[in-house]
C-alpha positions as CSV (number, residue, x, y, z in Angstrom):
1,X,-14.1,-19.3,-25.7
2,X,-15.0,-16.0,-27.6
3,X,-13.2,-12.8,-26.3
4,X,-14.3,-9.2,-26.3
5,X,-11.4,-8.9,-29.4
6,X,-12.2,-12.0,-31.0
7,X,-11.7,-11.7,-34.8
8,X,-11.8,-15.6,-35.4
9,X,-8.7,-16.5,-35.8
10,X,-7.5,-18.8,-33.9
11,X,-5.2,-18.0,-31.0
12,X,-1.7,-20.6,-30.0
13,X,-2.3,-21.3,-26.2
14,X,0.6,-20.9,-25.7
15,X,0.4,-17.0,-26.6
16,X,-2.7,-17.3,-24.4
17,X,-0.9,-18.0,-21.7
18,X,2.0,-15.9,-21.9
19,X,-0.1,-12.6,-22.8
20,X,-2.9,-13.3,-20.3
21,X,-0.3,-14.9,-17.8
22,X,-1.6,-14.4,-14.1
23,X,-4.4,-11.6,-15.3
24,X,-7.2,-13.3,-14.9
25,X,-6.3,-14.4,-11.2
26,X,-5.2,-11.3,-10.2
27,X,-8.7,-9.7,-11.9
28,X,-10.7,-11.8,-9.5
29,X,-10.0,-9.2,-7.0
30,X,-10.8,-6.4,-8.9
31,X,-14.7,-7.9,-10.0
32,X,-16.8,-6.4,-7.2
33,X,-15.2,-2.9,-8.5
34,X,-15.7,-3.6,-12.1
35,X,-19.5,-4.2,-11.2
36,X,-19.9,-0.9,-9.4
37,X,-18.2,0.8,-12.1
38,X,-20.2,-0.8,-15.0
39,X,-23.6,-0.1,-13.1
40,X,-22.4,3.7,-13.1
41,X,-21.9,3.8,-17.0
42,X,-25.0,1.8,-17.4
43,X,-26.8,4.8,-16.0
44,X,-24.9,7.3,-18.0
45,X,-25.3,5.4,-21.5
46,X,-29.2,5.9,-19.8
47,X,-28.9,9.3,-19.2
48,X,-28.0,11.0,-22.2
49,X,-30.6,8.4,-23.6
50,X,-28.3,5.5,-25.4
51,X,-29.8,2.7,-23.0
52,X,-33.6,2.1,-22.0
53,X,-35.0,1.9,-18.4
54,X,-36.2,-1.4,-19.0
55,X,-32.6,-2.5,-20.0
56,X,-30.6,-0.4,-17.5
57,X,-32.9,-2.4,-14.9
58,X,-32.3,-5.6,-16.5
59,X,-28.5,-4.8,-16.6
60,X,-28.5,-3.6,-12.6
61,X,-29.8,-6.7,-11.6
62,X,-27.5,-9.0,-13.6
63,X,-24.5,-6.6,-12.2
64,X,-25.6,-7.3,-8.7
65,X,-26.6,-10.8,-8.9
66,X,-23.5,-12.0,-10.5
67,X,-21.0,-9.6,-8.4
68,X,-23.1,-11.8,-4.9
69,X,-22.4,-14.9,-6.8
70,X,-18.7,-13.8,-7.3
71,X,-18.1,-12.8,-3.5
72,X,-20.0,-16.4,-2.6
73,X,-16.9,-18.2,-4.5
74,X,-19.7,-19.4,-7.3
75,X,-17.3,-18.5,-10.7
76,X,-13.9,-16.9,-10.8
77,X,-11.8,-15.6,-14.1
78,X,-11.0,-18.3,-16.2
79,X,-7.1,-18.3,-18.3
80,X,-9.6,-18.7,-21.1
81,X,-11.3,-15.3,-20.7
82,X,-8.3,-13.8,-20.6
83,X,-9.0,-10.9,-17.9
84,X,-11.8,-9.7,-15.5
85,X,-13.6,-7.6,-18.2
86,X,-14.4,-10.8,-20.5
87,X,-15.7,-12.5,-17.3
88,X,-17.9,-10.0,-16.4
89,X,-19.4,-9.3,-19.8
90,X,-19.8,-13.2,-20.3
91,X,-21.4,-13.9,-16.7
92,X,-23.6,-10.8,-17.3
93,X,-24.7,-11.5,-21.3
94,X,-25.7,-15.0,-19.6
95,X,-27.9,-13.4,-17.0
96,X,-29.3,-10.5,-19.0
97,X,-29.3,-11.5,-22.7
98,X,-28.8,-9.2,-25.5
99,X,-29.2,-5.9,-22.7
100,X,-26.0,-7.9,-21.4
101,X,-24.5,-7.1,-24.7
102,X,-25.6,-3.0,-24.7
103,X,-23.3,-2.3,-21.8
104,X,-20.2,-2.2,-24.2
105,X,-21.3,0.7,-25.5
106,X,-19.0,4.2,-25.1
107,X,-16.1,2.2,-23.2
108,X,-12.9,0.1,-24.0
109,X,-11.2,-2.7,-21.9
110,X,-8.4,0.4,-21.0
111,X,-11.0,2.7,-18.9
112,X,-12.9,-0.3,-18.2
113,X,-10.1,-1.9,-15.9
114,X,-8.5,1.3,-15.2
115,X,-11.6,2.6,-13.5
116,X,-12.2,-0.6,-11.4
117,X,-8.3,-0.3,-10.6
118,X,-9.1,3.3,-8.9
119,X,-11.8,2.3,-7.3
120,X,-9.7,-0.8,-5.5
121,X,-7.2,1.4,-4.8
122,X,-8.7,3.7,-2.9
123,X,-10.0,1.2,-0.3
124,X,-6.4,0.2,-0.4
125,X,-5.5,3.3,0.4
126,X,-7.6,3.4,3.2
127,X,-6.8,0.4,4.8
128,X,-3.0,0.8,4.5
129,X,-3.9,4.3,6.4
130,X,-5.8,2.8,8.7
131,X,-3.0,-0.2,9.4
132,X,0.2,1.9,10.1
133,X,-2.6,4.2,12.0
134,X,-2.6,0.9,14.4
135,X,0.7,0.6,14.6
136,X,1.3,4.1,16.1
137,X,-1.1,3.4,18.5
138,X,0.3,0.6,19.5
139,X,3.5,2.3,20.0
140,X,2.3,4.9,22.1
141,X,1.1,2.4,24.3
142,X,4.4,1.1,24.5
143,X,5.5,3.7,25.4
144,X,2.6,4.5,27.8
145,X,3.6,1.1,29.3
146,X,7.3,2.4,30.7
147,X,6.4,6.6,30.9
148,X,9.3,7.1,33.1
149,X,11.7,4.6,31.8
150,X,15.0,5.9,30.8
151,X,16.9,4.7,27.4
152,X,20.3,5.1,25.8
153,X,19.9,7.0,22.9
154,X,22.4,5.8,20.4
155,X,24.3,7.6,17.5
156,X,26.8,5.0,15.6
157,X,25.8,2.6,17.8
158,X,27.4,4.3,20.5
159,X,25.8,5.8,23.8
160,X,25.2,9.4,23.0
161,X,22.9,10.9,24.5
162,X,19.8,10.2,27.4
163,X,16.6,9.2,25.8
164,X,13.6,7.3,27.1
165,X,11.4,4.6,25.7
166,X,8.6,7.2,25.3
167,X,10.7,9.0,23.2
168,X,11.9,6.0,21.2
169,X,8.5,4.8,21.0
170,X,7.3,7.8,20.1
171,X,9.4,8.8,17.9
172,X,8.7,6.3,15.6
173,X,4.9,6.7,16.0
174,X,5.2,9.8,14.7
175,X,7.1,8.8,11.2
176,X,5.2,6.0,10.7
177,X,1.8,8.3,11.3
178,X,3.4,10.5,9.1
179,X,3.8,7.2,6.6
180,X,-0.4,6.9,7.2
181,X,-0.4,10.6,6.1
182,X,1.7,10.3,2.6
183,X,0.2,7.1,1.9
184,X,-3.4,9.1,2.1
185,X,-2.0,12.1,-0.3
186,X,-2.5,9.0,-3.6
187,X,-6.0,9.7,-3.2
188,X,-5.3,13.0,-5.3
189,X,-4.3,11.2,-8.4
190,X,-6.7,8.2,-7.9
191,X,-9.6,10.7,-8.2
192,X,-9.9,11.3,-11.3
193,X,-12.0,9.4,-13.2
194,X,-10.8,7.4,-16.4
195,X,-14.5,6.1,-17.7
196,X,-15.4,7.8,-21.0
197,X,-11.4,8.0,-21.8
198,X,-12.5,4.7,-23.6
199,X,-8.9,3.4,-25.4
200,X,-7.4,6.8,-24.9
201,X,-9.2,9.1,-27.4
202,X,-12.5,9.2,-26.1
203,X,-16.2,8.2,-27.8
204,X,-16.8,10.1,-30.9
205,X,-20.0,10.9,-32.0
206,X,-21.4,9.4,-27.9
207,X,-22.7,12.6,-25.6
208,X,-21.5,10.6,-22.4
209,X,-21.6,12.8,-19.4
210,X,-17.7,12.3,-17.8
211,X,-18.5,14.5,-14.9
212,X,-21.6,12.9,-14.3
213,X,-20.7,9.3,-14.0
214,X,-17.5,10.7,-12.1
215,X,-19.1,12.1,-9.5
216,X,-21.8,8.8,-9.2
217,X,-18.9,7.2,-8.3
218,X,-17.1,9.1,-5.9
219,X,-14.4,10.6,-8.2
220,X,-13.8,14.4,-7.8
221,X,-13.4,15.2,-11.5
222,X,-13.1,13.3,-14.9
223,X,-9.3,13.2,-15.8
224,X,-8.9,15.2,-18.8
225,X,-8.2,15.5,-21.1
226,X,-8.9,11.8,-22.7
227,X,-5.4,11.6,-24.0
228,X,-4.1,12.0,-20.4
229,X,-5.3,9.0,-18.9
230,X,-3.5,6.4,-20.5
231,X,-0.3,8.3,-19.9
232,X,-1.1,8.7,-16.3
233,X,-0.5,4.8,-15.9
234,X,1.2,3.7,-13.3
235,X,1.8,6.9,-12.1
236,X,-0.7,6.4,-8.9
237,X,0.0,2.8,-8.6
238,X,4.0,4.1,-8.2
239,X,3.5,7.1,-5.9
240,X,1.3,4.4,-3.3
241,X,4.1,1.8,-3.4
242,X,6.5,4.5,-2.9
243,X,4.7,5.6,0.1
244,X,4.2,1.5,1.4
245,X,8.3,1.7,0.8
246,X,9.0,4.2,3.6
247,X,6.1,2.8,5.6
248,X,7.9,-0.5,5.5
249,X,11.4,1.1,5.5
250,X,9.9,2.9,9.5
251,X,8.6,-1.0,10.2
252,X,12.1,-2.1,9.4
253,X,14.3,0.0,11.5
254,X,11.9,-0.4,14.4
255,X,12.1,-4.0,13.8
256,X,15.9,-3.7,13.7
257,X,16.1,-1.7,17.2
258,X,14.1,-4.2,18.7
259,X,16.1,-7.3,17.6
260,X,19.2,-5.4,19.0
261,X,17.6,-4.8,22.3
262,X,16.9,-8.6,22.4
263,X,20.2,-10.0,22.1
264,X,21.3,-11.4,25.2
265,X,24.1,-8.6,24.8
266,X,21.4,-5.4,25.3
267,X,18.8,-7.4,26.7
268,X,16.8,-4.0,27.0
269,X,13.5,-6.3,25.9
270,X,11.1,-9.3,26.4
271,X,9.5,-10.2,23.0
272,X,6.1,-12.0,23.3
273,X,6.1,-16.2,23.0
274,X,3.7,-16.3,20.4
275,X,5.8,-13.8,18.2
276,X,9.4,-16.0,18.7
277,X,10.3,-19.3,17.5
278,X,12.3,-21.9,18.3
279,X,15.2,-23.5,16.8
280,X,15.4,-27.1,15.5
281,X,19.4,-27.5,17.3
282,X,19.3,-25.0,20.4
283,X,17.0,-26.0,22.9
284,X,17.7,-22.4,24.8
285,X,17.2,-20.3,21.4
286,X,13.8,-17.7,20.7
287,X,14.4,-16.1,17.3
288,X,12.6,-13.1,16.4
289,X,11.6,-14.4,13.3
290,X,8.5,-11.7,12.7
291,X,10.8,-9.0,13.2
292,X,13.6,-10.3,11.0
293,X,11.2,-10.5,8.3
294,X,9.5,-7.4,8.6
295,X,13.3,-5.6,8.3
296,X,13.9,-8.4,5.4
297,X,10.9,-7.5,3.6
298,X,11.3,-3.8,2.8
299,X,13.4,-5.4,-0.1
300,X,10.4,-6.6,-1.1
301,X,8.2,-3.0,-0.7
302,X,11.3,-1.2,-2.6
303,X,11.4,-4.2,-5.5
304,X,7.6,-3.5,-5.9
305,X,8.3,0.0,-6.3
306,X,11.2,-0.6,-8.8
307,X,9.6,-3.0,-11.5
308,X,6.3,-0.4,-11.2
309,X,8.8,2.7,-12.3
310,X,10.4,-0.4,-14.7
311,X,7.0,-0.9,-16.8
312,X,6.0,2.7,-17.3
313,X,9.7,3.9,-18.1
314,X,9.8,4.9,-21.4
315,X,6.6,3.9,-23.1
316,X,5.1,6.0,-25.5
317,X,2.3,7.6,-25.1
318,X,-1.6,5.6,-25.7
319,X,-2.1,2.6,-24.2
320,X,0.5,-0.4,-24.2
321,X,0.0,-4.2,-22.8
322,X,2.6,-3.6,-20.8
323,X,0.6,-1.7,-18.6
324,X,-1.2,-4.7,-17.7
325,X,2.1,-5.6,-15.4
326,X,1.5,-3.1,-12.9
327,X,-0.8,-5.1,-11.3
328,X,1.6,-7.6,-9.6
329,X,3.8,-5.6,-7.9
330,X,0.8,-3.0,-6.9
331,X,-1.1,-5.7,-5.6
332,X,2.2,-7.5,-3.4
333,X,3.0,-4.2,-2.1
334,X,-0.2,-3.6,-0.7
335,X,-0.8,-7.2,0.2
336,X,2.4,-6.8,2.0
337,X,1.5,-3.4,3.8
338,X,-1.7,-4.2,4.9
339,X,-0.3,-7.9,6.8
340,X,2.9,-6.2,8.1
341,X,0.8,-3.5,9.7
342,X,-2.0,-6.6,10.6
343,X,0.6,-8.7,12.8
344,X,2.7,-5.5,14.2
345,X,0.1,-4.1,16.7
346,X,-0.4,-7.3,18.4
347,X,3.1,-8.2,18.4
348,X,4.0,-4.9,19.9
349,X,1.3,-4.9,23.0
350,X,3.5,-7.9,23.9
351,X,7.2,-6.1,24.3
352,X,7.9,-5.0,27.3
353,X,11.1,-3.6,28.6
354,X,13.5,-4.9,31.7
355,X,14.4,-2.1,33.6
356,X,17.5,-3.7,35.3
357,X,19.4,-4.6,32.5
358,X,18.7,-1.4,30.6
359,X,22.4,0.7,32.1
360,X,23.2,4.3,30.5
361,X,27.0,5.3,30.4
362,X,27.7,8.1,32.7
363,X,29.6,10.2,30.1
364,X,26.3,10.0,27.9
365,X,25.2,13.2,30.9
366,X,28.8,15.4,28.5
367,X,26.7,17.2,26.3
368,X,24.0,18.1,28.8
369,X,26.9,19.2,30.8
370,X,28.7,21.8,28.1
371,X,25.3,23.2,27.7
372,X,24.9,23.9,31.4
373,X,28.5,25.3,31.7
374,X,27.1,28.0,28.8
375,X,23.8,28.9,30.8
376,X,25.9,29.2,34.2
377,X,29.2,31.0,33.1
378,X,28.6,32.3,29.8
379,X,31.1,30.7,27.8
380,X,31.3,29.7,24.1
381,X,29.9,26.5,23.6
382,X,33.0,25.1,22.0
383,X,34.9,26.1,25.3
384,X,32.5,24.4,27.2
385,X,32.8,21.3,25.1
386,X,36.7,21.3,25.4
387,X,36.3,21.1,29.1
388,X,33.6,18.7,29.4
389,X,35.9,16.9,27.4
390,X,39.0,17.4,29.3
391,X,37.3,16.0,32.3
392,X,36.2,13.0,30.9
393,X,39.3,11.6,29.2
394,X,42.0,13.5,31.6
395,X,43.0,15.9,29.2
396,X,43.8,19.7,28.8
């Protein structure tokens, strides 16, 4: 197997395997991206007059046909091609012949990747968005469900102060539609086109049209200046799983408040069946197993974000292999995002509240009461407090 940097020599497998490592699988997702991105610089080399009709036509068809024979499950990446780009340019030479071998021209591996990268994360960004957007909704339904349904609201775990379960419902729908919000603010940084950047320092002597093939593709502007891009690394991939980390860090607490209402202690909750298992010991048990492990896997959201930070930390600028690592915890953390906010919708059109067991303390009325003791008699407030106080624990 030939790749794109063969010199000849030959290469120790087990190098091979330790440089290319999990690349090439994790490039398979990337391949329908890489097509659309190719078919754009196609037309640019043909633009500015670098590539004929005949072969830009040739090359357009080849991209299609072999992106439809990719999505039908007909050839993935290969360990021996090494990555995504090799695949590609090997599925498409075999299709198109020597116009196959034109397409090269004005781009390295580094933009190459880095452009199909953008493009895949923006439709991540849109459907992590569009998942935590679900999960509001469901939670305002929740709350819809109980609109008049009073709630302790708790401050170290104690009875504080009178909420409601469309205030605690909604209250989270808010952060976590507020999570949808910061997740979309990425988009910034992914729009900015890499192609042209080629390895970092542009293509001398080529009059390719940056702004052109941008805007073909959706980008808002070619990011310039060429040296920029390869620094920029990481730095969008980072900001998104930062943003799936407090998205998952929301889902975890409202996980963690509804395993506490379901112990048999609170009780404030049903959980749905199909969302509770069974223990292999205790016939009576229903674990809230889908709850423990969306508060268990925020670990996992803030780990992603950690080893991104980790790869980029300190490199110099240009490109590095290294760079080539950011793909693994990008693509868990979205993978991650997008199920947790899959399962949670469904999951919480099933919780209902029990109104009888759900009891608030009477003193939880105290700090209502100091405040009404200021309106009616126009004391300080921290008079008012002292005798609220006074009467609830017998004190002067």
């Amino acid at each position: 197997m030939s790749r794109l940097w063969d010199k000849g020599a030959p290469l120790d497998g087990r190098v091979l395997a330790y440089t290319a490592g999990e690349d090439h699988a994790l490039d398979d997702r990337l391949v329908a991206y890489d097509v659309r991105a190719s078919i754009a610089h196609a037309e640019g080399l043909h633009r500015v007059g670098l590539l004929s009709r005949t072969d830009l036509d040739t090359l357009t068809a080849a991209l299609n046909a072999t992106a439809a024979a990719h999505a039908a499950g007909e050839w993935r990446v290969q360990l021996e091609q090494e990555d995504g780009q090799t695949a590609l340019e090997a599925q498409l030479v075999a299709r198109a012949g020597e116009a196959g071998g034109r397409i090269h021209l004005g781009r390295s591996r580094n933009d190459q990747v880095l452009a199909a990268l953008r493009l895949y994360l923006r439709d991540a960004v849109g459907q992590v968005a569009a998942g935590a957007e679900q999960v509001a909704q469901a939670l305002e339904r929740l709350a819809a469900r109980h609109p008049d349904l009073a709630l302790p609201g708790y401050t170290h775990l104690q009875q504080a102060m009178p909420s409601s379960v469309a205030l605690w419902a909604g209250g989270f729908a808010s952060e976590v539609r507020d999570d949808a919000t910061g997740v979309q603010t990425v988009l910034r940084r992914l729009g900015k086109s890499p192609l042209g950047s080629a390895a970092g320092y542009g293509t001398p002597a080529l009059p390719l049209d940056r702004e052109a093939t941008a805007h073909r593709l959706g980008f808002t502007e070619a990011h310039s200046p060429v040296t920029a891009v390869q620094i920029s690394r990481g730095k969008a991939e980072a900001q998104l799983l930062f943003e799936i980390a407090l998205l998952m860090t929301d889902l975890g607490r409202l996980s963690a408040d509804l395993m506490l209402y379901y112990t048999q202690e609170f009780a404030f909750v049903k959980l749905p069946d199909a969302f509770t298992t069974g223990s292999s010991i205790m016939p009576q048990k229903r674990n809230p197993d889908v709850f423990e492990l969306i508060r268990g896997r925020t670990a996992t959201a803030q780990a992603c974000l950690h080893e991104a930070l980790g790869i980029i930390a300190k490199l110099t600028s240009g490109y590095h292999r290294d760079l080539q690592l950011l793909k693994v915890p990008v693509f868990r953390g979205i993978d991650l995002a997008i199920a947790t906010t899959d399962l949670l919708p469904v999951a919480l059109d099933g919780v209902m509240f029990v109104p009888e067991n759900i009891h608030l303390d009477p003193a939880i009325h105290a700090a209502e009461q100091a405040n009404r003791l200021v309106i009616e008699e126009g004391i300080p407030f921290r008079e008012a407090y002292r005798r609220v106080g006074a009467q609830l624990f017998g004190k002067k």
